[in-house]
C-alpha distance (Angstrom), angle and dihedral (degrees) to the residues before:
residue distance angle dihedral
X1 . . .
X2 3.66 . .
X3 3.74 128.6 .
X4 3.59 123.0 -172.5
X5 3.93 141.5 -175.4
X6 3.73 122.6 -148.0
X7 4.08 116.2 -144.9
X8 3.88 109.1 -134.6
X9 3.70 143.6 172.3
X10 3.85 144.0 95.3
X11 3.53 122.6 -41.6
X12 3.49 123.9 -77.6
X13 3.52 96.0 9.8
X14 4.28 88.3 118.9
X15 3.53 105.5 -92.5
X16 4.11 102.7 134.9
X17 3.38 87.2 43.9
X18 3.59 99.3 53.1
X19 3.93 81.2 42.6
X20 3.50 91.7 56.0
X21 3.52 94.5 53.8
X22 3.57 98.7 47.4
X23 3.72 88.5 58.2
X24 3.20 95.0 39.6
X25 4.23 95.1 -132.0
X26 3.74 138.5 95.3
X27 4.11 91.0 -116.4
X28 4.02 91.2 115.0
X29 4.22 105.2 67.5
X30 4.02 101.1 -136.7
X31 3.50 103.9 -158.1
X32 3.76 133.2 146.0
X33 3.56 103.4 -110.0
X34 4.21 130.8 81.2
X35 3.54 120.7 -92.5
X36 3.73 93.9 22.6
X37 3.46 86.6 139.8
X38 4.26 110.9 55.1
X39 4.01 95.6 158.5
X40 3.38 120.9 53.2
X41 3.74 107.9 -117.4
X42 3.55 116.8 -139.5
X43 4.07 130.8 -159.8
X44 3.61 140.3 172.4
X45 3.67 115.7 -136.5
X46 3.99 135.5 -178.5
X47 3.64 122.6 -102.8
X48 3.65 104.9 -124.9
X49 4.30 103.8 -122.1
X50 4.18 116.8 157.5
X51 3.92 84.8 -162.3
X52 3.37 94.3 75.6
X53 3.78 87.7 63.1
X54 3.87 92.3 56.3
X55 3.65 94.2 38.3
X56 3.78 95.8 54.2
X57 4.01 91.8 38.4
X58 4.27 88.1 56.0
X59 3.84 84.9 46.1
X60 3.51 99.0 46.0
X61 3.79 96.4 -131.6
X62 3.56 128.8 -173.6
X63 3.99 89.1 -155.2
X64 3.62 142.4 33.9
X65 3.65 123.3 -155.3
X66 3.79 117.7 -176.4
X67 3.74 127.4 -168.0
X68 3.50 126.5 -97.1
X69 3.74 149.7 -136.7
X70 4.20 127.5 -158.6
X71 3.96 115.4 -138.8
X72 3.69 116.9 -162.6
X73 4.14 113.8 -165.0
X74 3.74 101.5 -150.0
X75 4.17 120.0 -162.0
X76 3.25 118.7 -82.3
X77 3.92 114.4 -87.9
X78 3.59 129.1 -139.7
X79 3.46 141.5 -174.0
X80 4.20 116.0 -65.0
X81 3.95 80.6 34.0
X82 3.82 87.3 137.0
X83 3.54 85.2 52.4
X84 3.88 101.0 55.0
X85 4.18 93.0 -104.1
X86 3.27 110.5 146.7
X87 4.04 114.0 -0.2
X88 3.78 86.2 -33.0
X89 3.61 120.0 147.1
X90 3.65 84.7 35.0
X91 3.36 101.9 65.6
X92 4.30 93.4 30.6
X93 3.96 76.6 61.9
X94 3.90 91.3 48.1
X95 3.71 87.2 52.1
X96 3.96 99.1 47.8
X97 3.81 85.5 67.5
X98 4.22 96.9 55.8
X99 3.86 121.8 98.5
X100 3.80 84.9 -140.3
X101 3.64 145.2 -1.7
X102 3.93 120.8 -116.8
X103 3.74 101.1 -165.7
X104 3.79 110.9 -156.5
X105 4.22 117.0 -154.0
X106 3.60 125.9 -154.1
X107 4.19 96.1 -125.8
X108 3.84 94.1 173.6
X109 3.63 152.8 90.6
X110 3.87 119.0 -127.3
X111 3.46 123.3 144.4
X112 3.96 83.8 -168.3
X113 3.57 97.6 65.2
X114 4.06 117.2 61.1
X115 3.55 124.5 -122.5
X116 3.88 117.0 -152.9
X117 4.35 88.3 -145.1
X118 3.38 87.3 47.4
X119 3.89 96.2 -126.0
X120 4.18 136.2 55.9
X121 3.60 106.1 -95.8
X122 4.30 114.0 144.7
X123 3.67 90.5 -178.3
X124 3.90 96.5 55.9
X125 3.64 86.5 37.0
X126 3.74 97.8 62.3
X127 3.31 93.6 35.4
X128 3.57 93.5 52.7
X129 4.44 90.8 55.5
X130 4.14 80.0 40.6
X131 3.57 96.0 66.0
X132 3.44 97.1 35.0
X133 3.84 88.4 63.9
X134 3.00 94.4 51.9
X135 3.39 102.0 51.2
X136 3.72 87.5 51.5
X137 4.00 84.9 56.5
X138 3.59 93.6 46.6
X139 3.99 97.1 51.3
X140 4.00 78.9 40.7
X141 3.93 92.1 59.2
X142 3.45 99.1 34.6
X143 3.79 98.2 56.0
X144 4.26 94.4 48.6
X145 3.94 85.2 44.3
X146 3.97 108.1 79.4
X147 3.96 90.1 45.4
X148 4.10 89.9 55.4
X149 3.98 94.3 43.9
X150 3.73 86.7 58.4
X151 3.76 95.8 47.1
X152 3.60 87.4 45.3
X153 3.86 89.4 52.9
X154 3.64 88.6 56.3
X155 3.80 87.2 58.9
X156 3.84 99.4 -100.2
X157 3.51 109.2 166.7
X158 3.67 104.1 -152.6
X159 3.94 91.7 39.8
X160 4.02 90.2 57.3
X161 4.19 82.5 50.9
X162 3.38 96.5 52.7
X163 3.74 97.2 39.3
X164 3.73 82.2 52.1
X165 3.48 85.6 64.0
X166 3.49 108.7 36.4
X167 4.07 99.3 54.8
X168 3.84 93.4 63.3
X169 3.27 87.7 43.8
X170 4.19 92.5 58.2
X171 3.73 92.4 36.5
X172 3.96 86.6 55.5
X173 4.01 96.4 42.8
X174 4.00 81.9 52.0
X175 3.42 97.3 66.0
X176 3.85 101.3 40.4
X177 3.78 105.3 -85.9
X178 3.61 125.6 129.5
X179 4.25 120.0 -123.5
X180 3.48 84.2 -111.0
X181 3.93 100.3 63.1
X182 3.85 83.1 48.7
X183 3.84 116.1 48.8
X184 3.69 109.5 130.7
X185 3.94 114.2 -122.7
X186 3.29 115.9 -69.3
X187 3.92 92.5 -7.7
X188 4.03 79.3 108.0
X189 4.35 98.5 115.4
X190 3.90 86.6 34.7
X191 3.97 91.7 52.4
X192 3.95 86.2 42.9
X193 3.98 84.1 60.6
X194 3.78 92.9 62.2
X195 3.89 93.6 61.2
X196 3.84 92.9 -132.1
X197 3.90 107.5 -166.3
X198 3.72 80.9 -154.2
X199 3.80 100.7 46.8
X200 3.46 92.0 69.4
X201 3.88 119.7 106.8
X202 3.79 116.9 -118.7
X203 3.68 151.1 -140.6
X204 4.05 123.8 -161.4
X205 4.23 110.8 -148.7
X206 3.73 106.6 -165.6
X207 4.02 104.5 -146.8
X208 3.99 94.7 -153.7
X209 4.11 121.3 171.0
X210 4.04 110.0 -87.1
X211 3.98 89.9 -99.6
X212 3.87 89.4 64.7
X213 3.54 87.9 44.1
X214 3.89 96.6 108.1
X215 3.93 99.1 29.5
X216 3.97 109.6 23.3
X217 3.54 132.9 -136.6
X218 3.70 148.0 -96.7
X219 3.92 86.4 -89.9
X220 3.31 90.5 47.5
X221 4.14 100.2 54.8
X222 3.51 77.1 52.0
X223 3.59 101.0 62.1
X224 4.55 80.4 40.2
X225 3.80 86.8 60.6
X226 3.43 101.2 46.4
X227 3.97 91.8 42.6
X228 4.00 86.3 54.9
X229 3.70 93.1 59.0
X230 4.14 89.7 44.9
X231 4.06 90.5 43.3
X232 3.88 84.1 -127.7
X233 3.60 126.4 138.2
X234 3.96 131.6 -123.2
X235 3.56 128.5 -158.0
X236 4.20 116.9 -158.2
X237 3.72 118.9 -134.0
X238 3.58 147.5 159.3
X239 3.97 105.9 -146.0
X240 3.76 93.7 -163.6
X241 4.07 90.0 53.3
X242 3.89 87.3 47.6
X243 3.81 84.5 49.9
X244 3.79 93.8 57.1
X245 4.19 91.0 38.2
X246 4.19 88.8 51.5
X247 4.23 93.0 70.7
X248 3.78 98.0 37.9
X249 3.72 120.5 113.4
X250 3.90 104.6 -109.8
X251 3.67 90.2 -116.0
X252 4.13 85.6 65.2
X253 3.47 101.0 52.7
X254 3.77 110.1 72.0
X255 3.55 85.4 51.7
X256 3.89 100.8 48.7
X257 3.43 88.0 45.8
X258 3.97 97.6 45.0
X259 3.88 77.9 54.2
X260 3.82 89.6 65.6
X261 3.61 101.5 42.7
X262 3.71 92.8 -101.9
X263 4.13 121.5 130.1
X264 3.93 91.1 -162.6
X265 3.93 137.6 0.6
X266 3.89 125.3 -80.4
X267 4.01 88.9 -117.2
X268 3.73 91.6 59.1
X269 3.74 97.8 57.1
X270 3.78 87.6 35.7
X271 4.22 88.2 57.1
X272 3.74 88.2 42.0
X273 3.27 102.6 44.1
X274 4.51 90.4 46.8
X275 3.87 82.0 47.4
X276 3.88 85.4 49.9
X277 3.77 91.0 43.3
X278 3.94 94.2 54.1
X279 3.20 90.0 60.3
X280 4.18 94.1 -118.6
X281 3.82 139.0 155.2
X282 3.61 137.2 -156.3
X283 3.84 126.7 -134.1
X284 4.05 122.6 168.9
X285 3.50 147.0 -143.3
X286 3.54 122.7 -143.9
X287 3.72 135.9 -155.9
X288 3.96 148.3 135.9
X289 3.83 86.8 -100.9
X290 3.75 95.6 46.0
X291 3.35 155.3 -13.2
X292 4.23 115.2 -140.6
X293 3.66 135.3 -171.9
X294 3.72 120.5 -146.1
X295 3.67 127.8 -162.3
X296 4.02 122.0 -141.2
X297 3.85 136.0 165.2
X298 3.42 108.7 -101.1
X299 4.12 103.9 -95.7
X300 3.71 103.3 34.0
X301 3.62 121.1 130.1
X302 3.41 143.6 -105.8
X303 3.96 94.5 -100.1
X304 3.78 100.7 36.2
X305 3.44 75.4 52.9
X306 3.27 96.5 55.2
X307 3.95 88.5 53.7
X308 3.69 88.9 66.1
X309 3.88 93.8 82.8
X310 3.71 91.4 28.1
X311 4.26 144.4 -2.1
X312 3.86 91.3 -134.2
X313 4.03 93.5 52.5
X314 4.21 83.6 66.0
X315 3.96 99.5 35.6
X316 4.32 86.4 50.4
X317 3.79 98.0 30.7
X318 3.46 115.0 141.2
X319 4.06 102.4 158.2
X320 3.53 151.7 -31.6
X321 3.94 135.9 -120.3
X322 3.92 108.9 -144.9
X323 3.69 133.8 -172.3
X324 3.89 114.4 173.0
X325 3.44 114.4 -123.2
X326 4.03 93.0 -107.0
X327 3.53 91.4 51.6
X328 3.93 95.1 49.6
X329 3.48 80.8 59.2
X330 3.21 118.4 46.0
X331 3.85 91.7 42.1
X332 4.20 93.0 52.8
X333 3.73 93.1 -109.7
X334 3.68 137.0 -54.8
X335 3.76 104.5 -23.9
X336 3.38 95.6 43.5
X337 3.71 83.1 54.1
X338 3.56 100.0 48.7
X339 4.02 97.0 49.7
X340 3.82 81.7 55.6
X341 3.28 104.4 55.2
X342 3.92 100.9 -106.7
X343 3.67 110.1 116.6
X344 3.13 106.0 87.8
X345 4.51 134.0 -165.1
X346 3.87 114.3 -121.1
X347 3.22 123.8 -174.5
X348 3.83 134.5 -157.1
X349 3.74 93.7 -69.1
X350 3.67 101.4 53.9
X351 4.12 119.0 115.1
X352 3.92 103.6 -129.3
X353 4.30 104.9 -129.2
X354 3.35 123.6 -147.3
X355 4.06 118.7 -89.5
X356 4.29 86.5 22.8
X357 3.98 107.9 142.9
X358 3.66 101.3 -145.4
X359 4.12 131.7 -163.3
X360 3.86 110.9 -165.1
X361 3.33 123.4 -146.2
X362 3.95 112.8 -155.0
X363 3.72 140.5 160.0
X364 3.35 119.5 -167.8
């Protein structure tokens, strides 16, 4: 099960070079000029977890394997996007294929680094990609419309549903609000279906200068403000301090960062927060061979679970032993647990939480 989160915004605004730094490669070209980028680039990076540490240390095991998230640094976009200027329906395609959008804004002054407005303005700037999804979503809508209302004439049942769906969804994109704002209730998986640029949720990264690193800036408590009124989140960075952080030994960074007032990197919280954002859980297996994270949506069940690590764990699953993290803990590991009472039998039914070590039984 993979989940991925695509890096967007205008050009130059330091998306390939936060990219590059969350991978910790050169594979994204960072220079300053548009369309730099004309692939999307795509890397896997760890989700940052300390309890894999403590798990693996109780277990005694000879590897840890954390979970992971993919990043995908998508071209700069500019205005007319929706309209194929610049690399345009390109990169709106690129987009359609992303779990979630991570929508980087320039929050700095340079006068050595272009910007295609002209001026620094984050606001403008993500309003300017905003309505360029949208109008990509609208022209989307609009053209698989008339075919549907005459199905639906004709009495098909699933065209009337999805027309159902669909109108509000133009009516809203009209006046200026994202698919997101306007899914009907419990038209969520359907809505999914339609690969709405704009139906995807979203997380603002401020790109300040590295002494606004630790506090922000006036651009920045812009970009808070306007995320307040949206209920979106924002994550503060510098790219070009998560640049120098990416190639230090691990051993160097809590003390460069300590050094600038910061407790832990930019690219953690970004990871966490686009883990966060997906709407995912963790759960772990562990062993004296390994210890492994495993990422879920929050909600799934114990055998779909199960289906993360492999298909014939869910089609043979008969139960699963589960110790919540806590307990695993505090009782040294799974004995412990077990003589107190903590491991507990779950059946097919049962909603797999976050931190939960699991043992599936299976018989295929």
């Amino acid at each position: 099960m993979g989940f991925n989160c695509g890096i967007v915004g205008l050009p130059n605004v330091g998306k390939s070079t936060l990219f590059n730094a969350l991978t910790q490669t050169a594979s994204a070209q960072a220079a300053n000029y548009p369309f730099c980028t004309i692939e999307p680039n795509v890397g896997r990076v760890a989700v940052p977890d300390n309890r894999l540490d403590i798990l693996a240390k109780i277990a005694g095991s000879q590897k840890i394997l954390p979970t992971s998230l993919e990043f995908v640094d998508i071209a700069g976009l500019v205005r007319g996007a929706s309209r194929g200027e610049g690399l345009g329906n390109q990169f709106l395609a690129n987009i359609r294929e992303v779990d979630a959008i991570i929508h980087v804004l320039r929050c700095f002054e340079d006068g050595d680094i272009t910007h295609v407005e002209g001026s620094v303005d984050p606001v403008r700037d993500a309003e300017t990609i905003e309505t360029e999804l949208m109008l990509a979503d609208l022209d989307s809508l609009e053209k698989r419309l008339p075919a549907l209302q005459k199905k639906a004439k004709g009495n098909d049942r699933e065209a009337q549903s999805q027309v159902s769906i669909i109108e509000p969804l133009i009516a809203a994109l009209k006046e200026g609000i994202p698919a997101r704002k306007a899914i009907p209730a419990g038209e969520e998986k359907a809505v999914r279906q339609l690969q709405l640029l704009t139906s995807k949720p979203v997380l603002y990264v401020c790109n300040v200068e590295e002494d606004s690193a630790a506090t922000g800036n006036a651009f920045s408590e812009r970009v808070k403000e306007m995320a307040a009124k949206e209920k979106a989140e924002i994550v503060v960075v510098s790219a070009a301090i998560e640049a120098e952080v990416s190639v230090l030994e691990a051993s160097e960074r809590t003390e460069f960062l300590e050094g600038l007032g910061l407790q832990e990197s930019g690219l953690d919280r970004v990871i966490s927060a686009g883990y966060k954002l997906l709407n995912l859980v963790t759960y772990f297996t562990c062993g004296p061979k390994e210890t492994r994270a495993w990422t879920i949506t929050k909600g799934t069940k114990a055998p779909q679970a199960a289906a993360v690590i492999h298909n014939d764990f869910e089609r043979g699953f008969i139960a699963c032993e589960t110790i919540a993290y806590a307990d695993y803990v505090s009782c040294k590991g799974e004995v412990g647990a077990k003589e107190a009472g903590k491991m507990r039998v779950e059946g097919r039914d049962y909603i797999v939480q976050d931190g939960d070590v699991l043992l599936f039984r299976f018989n295929v």
